[in-house]
C-alpha positions as CSV (number, residue, x, y, z in Angstrom):
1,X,11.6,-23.6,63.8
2,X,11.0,-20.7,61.3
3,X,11.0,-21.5,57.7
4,X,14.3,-21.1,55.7
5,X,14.0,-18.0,53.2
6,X,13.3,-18.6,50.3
7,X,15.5,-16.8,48.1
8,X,17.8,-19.2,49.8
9,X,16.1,-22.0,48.1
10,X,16.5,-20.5,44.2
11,X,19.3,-22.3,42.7
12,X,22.5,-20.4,41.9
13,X,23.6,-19.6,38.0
14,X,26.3,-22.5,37.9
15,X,23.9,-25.4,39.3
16,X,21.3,-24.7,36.2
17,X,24.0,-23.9,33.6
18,X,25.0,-27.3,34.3
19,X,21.9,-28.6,33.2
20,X,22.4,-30.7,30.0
21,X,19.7,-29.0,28.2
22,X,20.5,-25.9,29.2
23,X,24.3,-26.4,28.4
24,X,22.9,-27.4,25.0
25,X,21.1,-24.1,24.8
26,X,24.4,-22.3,26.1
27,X,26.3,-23.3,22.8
28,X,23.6,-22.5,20.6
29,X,22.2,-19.0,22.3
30,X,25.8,-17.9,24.1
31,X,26.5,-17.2,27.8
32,X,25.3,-13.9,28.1
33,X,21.8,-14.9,26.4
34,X,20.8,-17.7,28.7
35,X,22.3,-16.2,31.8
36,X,20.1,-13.0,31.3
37,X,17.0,-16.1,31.1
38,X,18.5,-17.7,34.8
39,X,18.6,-13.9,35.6
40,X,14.8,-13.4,35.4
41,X,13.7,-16.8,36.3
42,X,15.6,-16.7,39.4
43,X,14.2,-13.1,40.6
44,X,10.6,-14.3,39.5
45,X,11.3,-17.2,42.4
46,X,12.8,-14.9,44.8
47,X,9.5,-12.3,44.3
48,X,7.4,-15.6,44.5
49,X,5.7,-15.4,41.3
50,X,7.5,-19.4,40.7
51,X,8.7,-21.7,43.0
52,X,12.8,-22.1,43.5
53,X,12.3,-25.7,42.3
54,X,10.8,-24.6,39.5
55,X,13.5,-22.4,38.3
56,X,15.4,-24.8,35.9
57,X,12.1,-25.6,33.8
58,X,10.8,-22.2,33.9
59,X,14.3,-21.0,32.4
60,X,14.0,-24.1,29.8
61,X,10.7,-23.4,28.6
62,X,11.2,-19.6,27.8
63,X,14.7,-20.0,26.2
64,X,14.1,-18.3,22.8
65,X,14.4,-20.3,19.8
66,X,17.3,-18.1,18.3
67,X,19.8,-15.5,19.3
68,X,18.1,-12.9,17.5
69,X,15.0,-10.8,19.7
70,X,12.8,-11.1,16.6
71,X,10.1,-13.1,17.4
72,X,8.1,-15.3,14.4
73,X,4.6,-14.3,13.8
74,X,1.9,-16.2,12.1
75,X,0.0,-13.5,9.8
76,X,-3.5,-13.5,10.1
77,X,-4.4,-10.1,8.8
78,X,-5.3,-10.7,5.9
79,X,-2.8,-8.0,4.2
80,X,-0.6,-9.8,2.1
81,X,2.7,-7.7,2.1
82,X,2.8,-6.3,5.4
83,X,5.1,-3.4,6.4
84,X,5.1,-4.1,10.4
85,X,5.7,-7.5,10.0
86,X,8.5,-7.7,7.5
87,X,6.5,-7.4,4.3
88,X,7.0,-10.0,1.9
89,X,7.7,-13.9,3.5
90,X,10.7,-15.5,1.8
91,X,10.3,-18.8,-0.5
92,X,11.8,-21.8,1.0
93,X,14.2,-21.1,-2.0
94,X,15.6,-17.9,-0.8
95,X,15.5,-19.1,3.1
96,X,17.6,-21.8,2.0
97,X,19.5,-19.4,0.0
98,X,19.9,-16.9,2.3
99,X,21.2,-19.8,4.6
100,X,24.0,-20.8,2.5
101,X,25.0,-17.4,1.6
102,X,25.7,-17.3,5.8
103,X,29.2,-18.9,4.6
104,X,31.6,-17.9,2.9
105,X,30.6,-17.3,-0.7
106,X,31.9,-16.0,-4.4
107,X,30.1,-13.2,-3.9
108,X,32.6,-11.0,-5.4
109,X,35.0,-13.3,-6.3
110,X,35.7,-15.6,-10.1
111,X,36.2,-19.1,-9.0
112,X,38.0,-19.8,-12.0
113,X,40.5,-16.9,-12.7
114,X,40.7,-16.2,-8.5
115,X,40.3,-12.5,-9.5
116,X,37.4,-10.2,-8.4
117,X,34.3,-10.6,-9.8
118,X,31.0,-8.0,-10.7
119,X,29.6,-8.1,-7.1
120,X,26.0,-10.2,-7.2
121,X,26.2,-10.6,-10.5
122,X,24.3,-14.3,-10.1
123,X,20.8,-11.9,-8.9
124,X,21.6,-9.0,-11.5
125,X,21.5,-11.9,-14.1
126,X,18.5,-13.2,-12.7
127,X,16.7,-9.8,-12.7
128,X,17.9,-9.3,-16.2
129,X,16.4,-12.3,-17.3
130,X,12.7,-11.5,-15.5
131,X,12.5,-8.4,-17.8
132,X,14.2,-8.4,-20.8
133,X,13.0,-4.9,-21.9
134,X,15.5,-3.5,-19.4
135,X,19.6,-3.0,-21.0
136,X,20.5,-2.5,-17.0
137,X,20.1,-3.3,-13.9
138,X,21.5,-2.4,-10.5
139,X,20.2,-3.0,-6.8
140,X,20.3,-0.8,-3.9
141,X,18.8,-1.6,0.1
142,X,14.9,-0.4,-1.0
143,X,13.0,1.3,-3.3
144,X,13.9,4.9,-1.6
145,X,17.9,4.1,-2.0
146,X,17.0,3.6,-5.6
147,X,15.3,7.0,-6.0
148,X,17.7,8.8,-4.1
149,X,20.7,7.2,-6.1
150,X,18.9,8.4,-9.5
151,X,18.5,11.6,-8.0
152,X,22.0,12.1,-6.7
153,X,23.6,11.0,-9.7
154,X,21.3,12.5,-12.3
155,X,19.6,15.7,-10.7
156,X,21.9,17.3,-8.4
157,X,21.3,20.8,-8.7
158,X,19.3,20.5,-11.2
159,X,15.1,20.0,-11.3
160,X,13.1,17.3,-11.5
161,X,9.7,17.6,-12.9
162,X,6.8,15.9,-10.9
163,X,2.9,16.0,-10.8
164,X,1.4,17.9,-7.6
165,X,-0.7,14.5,-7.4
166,X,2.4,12.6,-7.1
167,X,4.0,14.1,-4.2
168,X,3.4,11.5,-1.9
169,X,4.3,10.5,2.0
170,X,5.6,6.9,2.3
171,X,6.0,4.7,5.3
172,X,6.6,6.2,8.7
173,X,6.5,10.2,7.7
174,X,9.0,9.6,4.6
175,X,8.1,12.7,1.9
176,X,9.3,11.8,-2.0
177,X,9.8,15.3,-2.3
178,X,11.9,15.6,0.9
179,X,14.3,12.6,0.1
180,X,14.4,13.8,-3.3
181,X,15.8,17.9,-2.2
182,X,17.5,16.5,0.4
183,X,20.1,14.9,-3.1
184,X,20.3,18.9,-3.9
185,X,18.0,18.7,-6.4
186,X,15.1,21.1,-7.0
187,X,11.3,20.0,-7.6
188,X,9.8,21.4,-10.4
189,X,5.8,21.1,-9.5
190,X,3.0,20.5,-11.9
191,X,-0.4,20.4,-12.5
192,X,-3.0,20.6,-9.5
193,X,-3.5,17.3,-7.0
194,X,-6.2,15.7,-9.0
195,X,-5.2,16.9,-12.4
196,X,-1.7,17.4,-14.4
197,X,-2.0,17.4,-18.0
198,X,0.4,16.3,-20.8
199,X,1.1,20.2,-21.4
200,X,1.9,21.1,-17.9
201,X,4.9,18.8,-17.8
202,X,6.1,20.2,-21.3
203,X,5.8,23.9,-20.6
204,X,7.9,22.8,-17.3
205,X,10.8,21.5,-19.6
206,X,14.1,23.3,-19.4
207,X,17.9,24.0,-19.9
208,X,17.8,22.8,-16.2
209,X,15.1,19.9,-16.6
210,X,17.3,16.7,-15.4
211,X,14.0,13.9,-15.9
212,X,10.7,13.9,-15.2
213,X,9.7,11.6,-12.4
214,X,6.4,9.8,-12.8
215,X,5.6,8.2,-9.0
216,X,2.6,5.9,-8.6
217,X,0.8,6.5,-5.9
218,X,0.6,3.1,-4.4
219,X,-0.8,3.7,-0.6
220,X,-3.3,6.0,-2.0
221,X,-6.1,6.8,-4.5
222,X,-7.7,9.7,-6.2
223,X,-11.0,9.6,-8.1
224,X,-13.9,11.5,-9.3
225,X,-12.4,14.6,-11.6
226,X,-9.0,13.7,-12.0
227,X,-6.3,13.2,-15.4
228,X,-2.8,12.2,-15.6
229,X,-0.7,12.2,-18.6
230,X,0.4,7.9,-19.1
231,X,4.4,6.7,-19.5
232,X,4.1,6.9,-23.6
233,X,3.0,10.1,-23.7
234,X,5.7,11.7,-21.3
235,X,8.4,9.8,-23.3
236,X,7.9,11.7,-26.0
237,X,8.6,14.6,-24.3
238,X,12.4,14.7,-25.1
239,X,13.1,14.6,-21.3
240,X,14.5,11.5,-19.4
241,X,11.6,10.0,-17.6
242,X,11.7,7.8,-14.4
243,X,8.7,6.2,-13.5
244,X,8.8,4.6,-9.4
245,X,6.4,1.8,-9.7
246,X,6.8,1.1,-6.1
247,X,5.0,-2.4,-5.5
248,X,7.9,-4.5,-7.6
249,X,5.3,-6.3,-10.0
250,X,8.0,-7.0,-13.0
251,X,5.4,-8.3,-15.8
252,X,1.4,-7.7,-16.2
253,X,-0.7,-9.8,-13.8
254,X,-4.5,-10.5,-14.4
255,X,-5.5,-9.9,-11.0
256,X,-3.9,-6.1,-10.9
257,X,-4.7,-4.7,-13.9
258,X,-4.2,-1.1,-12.6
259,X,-1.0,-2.0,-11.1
260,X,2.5,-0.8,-13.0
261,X,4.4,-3.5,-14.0
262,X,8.1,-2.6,-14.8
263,X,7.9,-4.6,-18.4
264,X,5.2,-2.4,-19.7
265,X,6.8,0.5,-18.2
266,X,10.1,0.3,-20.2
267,X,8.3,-0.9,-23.2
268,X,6.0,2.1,-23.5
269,X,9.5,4.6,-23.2
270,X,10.8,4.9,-19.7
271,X,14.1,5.3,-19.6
272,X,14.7,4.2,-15.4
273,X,12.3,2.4,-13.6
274,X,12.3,1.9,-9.7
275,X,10.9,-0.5,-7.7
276,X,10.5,-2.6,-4.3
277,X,12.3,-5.9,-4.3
278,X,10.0,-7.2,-1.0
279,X,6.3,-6.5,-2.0
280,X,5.0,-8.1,-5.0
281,X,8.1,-9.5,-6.5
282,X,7.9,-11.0,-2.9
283,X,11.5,-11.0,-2.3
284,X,13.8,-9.6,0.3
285,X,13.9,-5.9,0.8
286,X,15.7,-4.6,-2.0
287,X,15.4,-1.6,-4.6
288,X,15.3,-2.4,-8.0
289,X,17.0,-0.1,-11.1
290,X,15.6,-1.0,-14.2
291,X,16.3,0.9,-17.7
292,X,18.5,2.4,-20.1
293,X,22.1,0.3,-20.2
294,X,24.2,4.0,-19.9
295,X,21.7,5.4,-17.0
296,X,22.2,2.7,-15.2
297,X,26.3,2.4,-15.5
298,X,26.0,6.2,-14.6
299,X,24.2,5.4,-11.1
300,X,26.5,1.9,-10.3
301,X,29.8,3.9,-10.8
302,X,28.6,6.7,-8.6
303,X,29.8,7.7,-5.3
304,X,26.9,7.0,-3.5
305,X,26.2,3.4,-4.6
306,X,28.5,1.4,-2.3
307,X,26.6,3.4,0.5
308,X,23.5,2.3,-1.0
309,X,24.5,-1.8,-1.8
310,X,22.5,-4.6,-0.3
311,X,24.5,-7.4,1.3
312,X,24.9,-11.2,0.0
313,X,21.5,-12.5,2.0
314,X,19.8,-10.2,0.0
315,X,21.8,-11.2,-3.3
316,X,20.8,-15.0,-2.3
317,X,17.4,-14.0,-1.6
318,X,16.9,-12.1,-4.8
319,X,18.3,-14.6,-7.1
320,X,16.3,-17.6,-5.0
321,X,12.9,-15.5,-5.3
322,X,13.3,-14.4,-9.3
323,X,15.0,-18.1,-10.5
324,X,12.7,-20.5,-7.7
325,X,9.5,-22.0,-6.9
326,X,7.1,-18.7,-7.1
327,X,7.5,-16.8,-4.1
328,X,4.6,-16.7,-1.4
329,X,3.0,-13.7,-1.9
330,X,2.4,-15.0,-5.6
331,X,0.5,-18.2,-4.5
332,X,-1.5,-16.3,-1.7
333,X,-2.3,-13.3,-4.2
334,X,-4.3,-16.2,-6.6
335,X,-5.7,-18.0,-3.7
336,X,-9.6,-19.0,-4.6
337,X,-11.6,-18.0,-1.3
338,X,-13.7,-21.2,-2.4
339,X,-10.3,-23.1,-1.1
340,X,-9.8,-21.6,2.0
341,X,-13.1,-22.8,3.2
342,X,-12.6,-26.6,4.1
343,X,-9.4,-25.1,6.2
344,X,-11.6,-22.5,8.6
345,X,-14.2,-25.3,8.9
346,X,-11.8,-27.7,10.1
347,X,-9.9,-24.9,12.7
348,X,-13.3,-24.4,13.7
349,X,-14.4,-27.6,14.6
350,X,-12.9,-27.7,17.7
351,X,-13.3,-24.5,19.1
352,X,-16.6,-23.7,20.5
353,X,-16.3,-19.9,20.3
354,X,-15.5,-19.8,16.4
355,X,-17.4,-19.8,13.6
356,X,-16.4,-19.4,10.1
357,X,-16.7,-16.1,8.3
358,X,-16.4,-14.8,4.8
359,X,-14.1,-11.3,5.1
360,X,-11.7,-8.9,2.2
361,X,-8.1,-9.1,2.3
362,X,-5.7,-6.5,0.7
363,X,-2.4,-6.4,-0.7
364,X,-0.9,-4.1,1.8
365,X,2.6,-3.0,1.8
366,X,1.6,0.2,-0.3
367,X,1.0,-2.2,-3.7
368,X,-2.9,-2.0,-5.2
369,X,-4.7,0.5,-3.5
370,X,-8.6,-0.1,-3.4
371,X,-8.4,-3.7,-4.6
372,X,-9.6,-6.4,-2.5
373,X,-9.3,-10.0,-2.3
374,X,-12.6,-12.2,-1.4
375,X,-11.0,-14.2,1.5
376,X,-12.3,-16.6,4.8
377,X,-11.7,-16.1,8.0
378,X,-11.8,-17.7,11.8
379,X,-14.2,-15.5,13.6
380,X,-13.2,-15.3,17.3
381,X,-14.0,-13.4,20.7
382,X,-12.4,-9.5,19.9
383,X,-10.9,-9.8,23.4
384,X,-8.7,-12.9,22.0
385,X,-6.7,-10.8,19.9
386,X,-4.1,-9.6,22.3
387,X,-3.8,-13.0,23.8
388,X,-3.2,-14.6,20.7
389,X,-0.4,-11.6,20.1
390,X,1.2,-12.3,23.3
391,X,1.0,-16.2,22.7
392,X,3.6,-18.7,21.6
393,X,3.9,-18.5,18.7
394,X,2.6,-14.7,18.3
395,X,-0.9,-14.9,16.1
396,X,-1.5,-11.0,14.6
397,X,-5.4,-10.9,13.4
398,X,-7.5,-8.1,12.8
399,X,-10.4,-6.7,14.8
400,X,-13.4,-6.2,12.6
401,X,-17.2,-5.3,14.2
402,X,-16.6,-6.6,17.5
403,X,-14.8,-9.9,16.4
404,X,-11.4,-11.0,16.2
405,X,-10.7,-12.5,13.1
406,X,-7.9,-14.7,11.5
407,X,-7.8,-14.5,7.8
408,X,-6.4,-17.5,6.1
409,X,-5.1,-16.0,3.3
410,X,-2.4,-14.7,4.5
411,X,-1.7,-18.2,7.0
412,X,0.3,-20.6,5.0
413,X,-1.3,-23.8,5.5
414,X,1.7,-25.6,7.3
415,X,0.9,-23.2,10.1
416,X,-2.7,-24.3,10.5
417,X,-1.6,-26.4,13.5
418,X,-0.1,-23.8,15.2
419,X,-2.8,-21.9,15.1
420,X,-5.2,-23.9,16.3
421,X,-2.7,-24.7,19.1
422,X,-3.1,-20.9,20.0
423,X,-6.9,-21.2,19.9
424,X,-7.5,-24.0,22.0
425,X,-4.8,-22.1,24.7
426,X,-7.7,-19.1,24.2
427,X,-10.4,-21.3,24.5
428,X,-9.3,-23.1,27.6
């Protein structure tokens, strides 16, 4: 008797939807979700890469976790803030946040008098609060948003005055000067690429000057014979002045001494200051306005803004990461490498092919260019790196002479066990 076909023997779609677990995973993924799962596992049977008995546990054990196709990656780059994988990790304080804001919330709305209320005004206070040199502040989706608002609202048809050496390409082919023409403004260059003096930017100055825009050139660094004119000395100009800080560092830190932090920005005579809301502040991704109380009126009541707003996750988020526990980029930035020792030698231990090695780590996420951060890492096979990517969960190192390695700076310790789950998986 010849044997039955098996494509016969793959169970239908209703049989395995009845499956308690998968029923569970029904009302927690939808219908069209976990039917597109039964979908694949059933035509991986009928090709014979899995047996038709197998279908039901194949399709349970590749469920995803969430409705969403993002997929959670343990960071083992070493780059702190880093752009492909969602820059800045949230606190527990802003996930929780951001949680709660999923409901219904007074986001725009007085409680007490039932009236409409200043929309976020819970994060503006907050931000406020983190740097008292500032009379405003506003928030926009990211740090572009923010300079294309102060554009369109101070500079339209008018020039902006910017350093040659500042003209600089941001992630994924983004130009500054593009965005900023692109508002109808015109770009009033300066100086040369490696130098722009204090008197280029004043013989610039016009009738038709609407600010000078200083940029910091955060992906990027030039050295050798090179001078810039500083914040206090373009104040005095007479001229507006924005400075883009980029990186979202809101006070001085002793680690970054180079670094812009908005604080010392205002103080020494800016009159706007932009930043990033998800590098170093290590919030969501957000773009900070920062300055003069009327500037900063001037861009919230204009046209553009509600084009420009962030939503109440990032509000939540905001708030959470500027009034919480310090964020984790914070804690990982002033991590001794002395610490992260005991934590490779353990990981280690029960891998044969590892050994521990001492490697840099960077901020990343354009923030500090050209300093580096002493760090420890799992050394590992190179040809383990794409297996650990295409693991579960997905484990993103760096290839560095012929190794693979896992920096641990940038693992939070919770997810040690994980990882070493996703070795042993190489190693067998």
């Amino acid at each position: 008797m010849p044997s039955p076909d098996r494509r016969r023997l793959v169970p239908r779609t209703d049989a395995i939807l009845a499956h308690p677990a998968i029923a569970e995973a029904e009302r927690a993924l939808g219908r069209a979700l976990v039917k597109s799962v039964i979908g694949a596992a059933q035509d991986k049977a009928r090709a014979g890469e899995i047996e038709p008995g197998a279908v039901t546990e194949y399709v349970i054990a590749t469920l995803p976790a969430t409705a969403s196709g993002l997929r959670p990656v343990i960071n083992a780059t070493g780059v702190l803030v880093h752009t492909n994988l969602g820059r800045a990790p949230l606190s527990g304080a802003a996930l929780d946040a951001v949680a709660a804001a999923g409901r219904a919330t007074d986001v725009e709305f007085d409680l007490e008098t039932g009236r409409r209320a200043r929309r976020g005004r819970g994060a503006l206070a907050a931000l406020a609060e983190a740097v008292p040199a500032a009379g405003g502040v506003h928030v926009v989706n990211n740090n572009a948003a923010a300079l294309l608002l102060v554009a369109l609202a101070l500079a339209a048809g008018r020039e902006i005055v910017l350093s040659r050496g500042e003209m600089v390409e941001i992630g994924d082919g983004f130009r500054i000067p593009e965005l900023l023409e692109s508002t109808g403004a015109r770009l009033r260059e300066v100086g040369t690429t490696n130098r722009t003096t204090l008197n280029d930017y004043a013989d610039a100055i016009g009738p038709e000057t609407a600010f000078v825009l200083k940029v910091h050139p955060s992906n990027f660094r030039v050295t050798g014979f090179t001078a810039g004119a500083g914040v206090t000395e373009l104040a005095g100009l007479g001229a507006p002045l924005v400075v883009d800080i980029g990186s979202g560092l809101l006070t001085p830190h002793r680690l970054l001494p180079d670094e812009p932090d908005a604080t010392s920005v205002l103080e020494a005579g800016a009159d706007l200051v932009t930043a990033s809301g998800d590098k170093l502040l290590g919030g969501p991704q957000a773009g900070l306005l920062l300055g003069r109380a009327e500037l900063v009126e001037r861009l919230r009541r204009h046209p553009s803004a509600r084009a420009l707003r962030v939503d109440k996750l990032t509000l939540a988020a905001l708030e959470a990461t500027l009034r919480g526990p310090r964020p984790p980029v914070a804690r990982t930035l002033e991590l001794d490498q002395e610490a992260l020792r005991p934590r490779a030698e353990r990981l280690v231990a029960e891998i044969p092919e590892a050994t521990v090695a001492d490697c840099v780590a960077e901020v990343g996420g354009g923030g500090a260019p050209g300093v580096t951060l002493p760090s420890v890492a799992v050394s590992l096979p190179a040809s383990w790196a794409a297996r650990l990517r295409t693991g579960d969960p997905a484990v993103v190192g760096r290839v560095e002479r012929g190794r693979c390695l896992l920096d641990l700076r940038t693992v939070d310790p919770r997810e040690d066990e994980s990882l070493l789950r996703a070795m042993r998986r190489c190693s067998s």
